[in-house]
C-alpha positions in Angstrom: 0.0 0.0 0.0 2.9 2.3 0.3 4.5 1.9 -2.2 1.0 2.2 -4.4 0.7 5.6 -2.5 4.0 6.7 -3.4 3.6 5.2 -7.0 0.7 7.6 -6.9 2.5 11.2 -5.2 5.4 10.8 -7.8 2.7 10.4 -10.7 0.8 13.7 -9.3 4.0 15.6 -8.9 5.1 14.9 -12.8 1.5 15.4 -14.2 2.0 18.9 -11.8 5.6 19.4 -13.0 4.7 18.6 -17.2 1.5 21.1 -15.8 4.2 23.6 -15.0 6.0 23.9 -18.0 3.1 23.8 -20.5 1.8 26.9 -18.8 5.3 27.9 -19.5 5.5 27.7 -22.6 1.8 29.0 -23.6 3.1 32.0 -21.7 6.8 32.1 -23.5 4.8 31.8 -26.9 2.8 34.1 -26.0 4.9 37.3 -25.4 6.7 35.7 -28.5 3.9 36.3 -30.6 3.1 39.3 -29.3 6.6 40.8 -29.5 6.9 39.3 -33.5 3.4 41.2 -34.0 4.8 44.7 -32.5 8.7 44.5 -33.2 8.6 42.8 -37.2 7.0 46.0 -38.8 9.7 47.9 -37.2 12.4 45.4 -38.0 11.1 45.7 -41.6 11.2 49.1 -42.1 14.6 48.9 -41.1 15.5 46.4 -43.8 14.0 48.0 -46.2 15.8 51.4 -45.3 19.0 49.9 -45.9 18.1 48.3 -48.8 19.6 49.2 -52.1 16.8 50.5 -54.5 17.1 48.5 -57.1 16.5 45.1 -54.7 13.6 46.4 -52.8 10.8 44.2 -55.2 12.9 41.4 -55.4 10.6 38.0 -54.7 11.1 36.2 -53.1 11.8 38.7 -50.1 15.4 39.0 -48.1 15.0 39.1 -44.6 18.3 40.8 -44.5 19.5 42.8 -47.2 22.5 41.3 -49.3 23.6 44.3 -50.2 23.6 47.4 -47.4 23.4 50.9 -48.2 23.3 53.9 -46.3 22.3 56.3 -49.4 19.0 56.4 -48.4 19.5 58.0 -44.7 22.4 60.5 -45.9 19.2 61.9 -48.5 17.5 62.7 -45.3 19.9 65.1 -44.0 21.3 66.3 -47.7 17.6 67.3 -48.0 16.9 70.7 -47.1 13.0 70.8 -47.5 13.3 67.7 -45.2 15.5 69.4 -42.7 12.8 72.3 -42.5 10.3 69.5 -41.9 11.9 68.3 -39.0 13.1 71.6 -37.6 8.6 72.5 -38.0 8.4 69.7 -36.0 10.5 69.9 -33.1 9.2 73.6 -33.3 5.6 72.6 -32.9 6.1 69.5 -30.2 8.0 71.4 -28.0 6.2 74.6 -27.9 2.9 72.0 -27.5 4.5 70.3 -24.6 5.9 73.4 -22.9 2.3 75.1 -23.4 0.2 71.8 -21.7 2.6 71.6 -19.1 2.3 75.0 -18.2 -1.8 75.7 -18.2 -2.7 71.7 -17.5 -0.2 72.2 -13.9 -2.3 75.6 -12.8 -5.7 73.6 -13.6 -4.4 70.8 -12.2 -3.4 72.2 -9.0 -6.8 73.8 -8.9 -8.7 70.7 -9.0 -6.7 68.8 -6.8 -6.4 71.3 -3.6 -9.2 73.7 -4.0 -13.1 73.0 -3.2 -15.4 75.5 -4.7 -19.3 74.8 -6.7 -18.9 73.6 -10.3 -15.6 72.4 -9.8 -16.2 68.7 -10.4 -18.9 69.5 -13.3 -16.0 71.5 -14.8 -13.8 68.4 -14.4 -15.8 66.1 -16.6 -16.9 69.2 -19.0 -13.3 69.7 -19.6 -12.7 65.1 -19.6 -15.9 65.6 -22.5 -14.0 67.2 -25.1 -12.0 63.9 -25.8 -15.3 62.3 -26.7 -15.7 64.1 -29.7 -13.2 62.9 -33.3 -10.9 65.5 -33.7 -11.2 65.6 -37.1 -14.8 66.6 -37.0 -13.2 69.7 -35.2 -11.0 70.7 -38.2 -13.0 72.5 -40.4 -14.3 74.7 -37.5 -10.6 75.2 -36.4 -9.8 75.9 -40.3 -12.4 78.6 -40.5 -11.5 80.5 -36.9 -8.0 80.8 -37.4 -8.3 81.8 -40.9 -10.5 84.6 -39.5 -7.8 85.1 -37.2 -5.3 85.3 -39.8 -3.0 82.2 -37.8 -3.6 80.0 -41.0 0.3 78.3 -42.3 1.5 79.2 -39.0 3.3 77.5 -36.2 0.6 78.7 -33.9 -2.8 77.2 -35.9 -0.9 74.2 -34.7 0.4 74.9 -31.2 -3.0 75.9 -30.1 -4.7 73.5 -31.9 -2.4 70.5 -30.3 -2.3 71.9 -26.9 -5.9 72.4 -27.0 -6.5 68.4 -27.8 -3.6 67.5 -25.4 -5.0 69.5 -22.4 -7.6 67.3 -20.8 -6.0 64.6 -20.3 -2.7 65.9 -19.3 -5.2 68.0 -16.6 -6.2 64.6 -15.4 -2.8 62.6 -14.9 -1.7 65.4 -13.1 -4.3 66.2 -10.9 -3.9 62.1 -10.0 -0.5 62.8 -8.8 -1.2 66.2 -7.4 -3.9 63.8 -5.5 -1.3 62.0 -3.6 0.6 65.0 -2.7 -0.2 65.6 1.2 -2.2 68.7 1.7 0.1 68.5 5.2 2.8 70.0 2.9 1.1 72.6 1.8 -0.3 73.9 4.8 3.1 73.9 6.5 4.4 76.1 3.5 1.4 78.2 4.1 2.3 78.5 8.2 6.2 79.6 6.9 4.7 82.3 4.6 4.0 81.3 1.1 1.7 82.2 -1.3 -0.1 80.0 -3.8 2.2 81.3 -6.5 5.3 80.1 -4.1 3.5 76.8 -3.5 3.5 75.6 -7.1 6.6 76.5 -8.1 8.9 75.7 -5.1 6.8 73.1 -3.7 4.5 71.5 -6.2 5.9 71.3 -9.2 9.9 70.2 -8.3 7.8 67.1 -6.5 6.0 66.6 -9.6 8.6 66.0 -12.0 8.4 62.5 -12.8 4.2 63.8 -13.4 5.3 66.5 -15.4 7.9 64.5 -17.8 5.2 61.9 -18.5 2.9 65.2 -19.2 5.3 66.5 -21.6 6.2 63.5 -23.4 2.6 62.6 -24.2 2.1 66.6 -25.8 5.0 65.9 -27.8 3.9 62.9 -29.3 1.0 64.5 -29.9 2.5 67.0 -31.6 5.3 64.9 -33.2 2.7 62.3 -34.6 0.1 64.4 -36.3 -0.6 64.2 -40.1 -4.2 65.6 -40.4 -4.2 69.0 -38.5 -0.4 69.4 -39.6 -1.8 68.9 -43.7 -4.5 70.9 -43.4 -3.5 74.4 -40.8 0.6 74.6 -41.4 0.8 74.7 -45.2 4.1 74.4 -47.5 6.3 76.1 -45.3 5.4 75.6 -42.0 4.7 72.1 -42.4 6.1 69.3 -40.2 7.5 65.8 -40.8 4.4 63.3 -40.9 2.4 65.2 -43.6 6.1 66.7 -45.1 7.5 62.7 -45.8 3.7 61.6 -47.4 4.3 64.5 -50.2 7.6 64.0 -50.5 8.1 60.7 -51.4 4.7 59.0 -52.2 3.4 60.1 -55.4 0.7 59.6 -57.9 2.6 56.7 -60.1 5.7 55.5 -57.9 6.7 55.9 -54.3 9.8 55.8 -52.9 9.9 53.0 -50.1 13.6 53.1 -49.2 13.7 57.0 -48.7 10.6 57.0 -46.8 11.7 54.0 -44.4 14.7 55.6 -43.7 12.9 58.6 -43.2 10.5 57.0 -41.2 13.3 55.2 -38.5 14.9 58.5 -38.2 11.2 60.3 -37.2 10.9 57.8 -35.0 14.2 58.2 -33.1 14.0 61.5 -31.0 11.2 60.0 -29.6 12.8 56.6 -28.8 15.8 58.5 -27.3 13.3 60.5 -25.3 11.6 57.5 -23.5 15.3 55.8 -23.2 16.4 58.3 -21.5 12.9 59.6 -19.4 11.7 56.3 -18.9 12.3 56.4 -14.8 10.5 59.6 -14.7 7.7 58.1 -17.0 7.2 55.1 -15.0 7.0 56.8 -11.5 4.7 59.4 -12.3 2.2 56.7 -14.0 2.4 54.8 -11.1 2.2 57.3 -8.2 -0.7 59.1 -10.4 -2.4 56.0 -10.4 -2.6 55.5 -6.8 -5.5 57.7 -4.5 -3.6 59.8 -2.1 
């Protein structure tokens, strides 16, 4: 009998054991699949940016070029219409970050520390406007600013961007302001400072990781556009997204190595960014997500 109990132990510990590394591997396969699904069309895009030209059709397809050329990124920056593409869009996503970080903290602050009537129907009025498709927006935009003459201008964009970009950055940092202690703020207040003081010397230096998440998302926001940027900037105030499109894809032919290389090099201030932000990033999602 012992031995038909101990017969039956080891069989339950290797059925648990092969039970073990099956959910293993679904798992491992999983984040495989996942990771082939988001990484391949970057991988590709690489390929085909160092592609030579002539090769780029070929069939069947290379998973690695033979051949490697650099031609097509040293276009890029021998470009100068492409220069003054990127140069619009640093332009535009900065000024859009600096702008969102700077009215989102005051309204922020407000709604995190202050009690007064209509403050949380303002709160979801303001959270409302991200119901609506921006692009149903554009024609009204188009019209106002042409009457305010800020048509093909940096600022038809700014505003616009910073005006889309607001709620939510309002929201993520009102979250963190959340967790602030109001402790903190009334011991500045018993030392002497004014709300003005408060923000800037207390506030916001605590809220940087809050603020760097803040900016980073209105710079994508501004960096990403293609719509808004088409229709409000025009030729010369144009940024990259819209700027590559006319560029390089035209009515009969389009020029897929130029524009991949164009592409990964769009893409890389704002890979550097979260490389080198990424702490910040993580630490004010997380503390904003947690109720202080």
């Amino acid at each position: 009998m012992l031995a038909s109990k101990a017969a039956e132990t080891s069989s339950q510990m290797a059925s648990s054991q092969q039970q073990k590394w099956a959910d293993r591997l679904l798992l491992y396969g999983s984040f495989a699949v996942v990771a082939l699904f988001g990484f391949f069309p970057i991988y590709w895009m690489l390929v085909t940016s160092l592609t030579p030209t002539d090769s780029v059709f070929q069939f069947p397809p290379r998973f690695f070029p033979a051949h490697i050329t650099l031609e097509h990124y040293k276009g890029f920056f021998d470009n100068p219409e492409l220069l003054r593409y990127f140069r619009n869009s640093l332009i535009v996503s900065l000024s859009t970050a600096v702008g969102s970080i700077f009215i989102s903290s005051y309204a922020a602050y407000s709604f995190s520390k202050f009690r007064y009537a209509g403050r949380r129907a303002l709160m979801f009025l303001i959270l409302s406007a991200q119901m609506f498709p921006q692009a149903l927006l554009l024609i009204a935009l188009y019209l106002m600013f042409d009457e305010l003459g800020l048509l093909n201008s940096y600022w038809s964009m700014i505003l616009a961007f910073t005006t889309f970009t607001l709620p939510l950055c309002i929201w993520m940092l009102k979250s963190y302001f959340d967790t602030i202690p109001n402790d903190l703020i009334e011991a500045a207040r018993v030392d002497g400072a004014n709300q003005l003081q408060i923000i800037h010397r207390i506030m916001l230096p605590i809220s940087a990781p809050a603020l760097v998440s803040t900016g980073l998302f209105a710079f994508i926001r501004g960096w990403n556009d293609f719509i808004y940027a088409l229709t409000l900037a025009g030729p010369k105030k144009m940024t990259l997204p819209p700027g590559l499109v006319l560029h390089y894809i035209g009515e009969f032919q389009t020029s897929w190595p130029e524009l991949m290389a164009s592409s990964f090099i769009v893409s890389l201030p704002i890979i550097i960014a979260f490389l080198f932000m990424q702490r910040y990033i993580a630490g004010g999602l997380a503390a904003g997500a947690v109720k202080g």
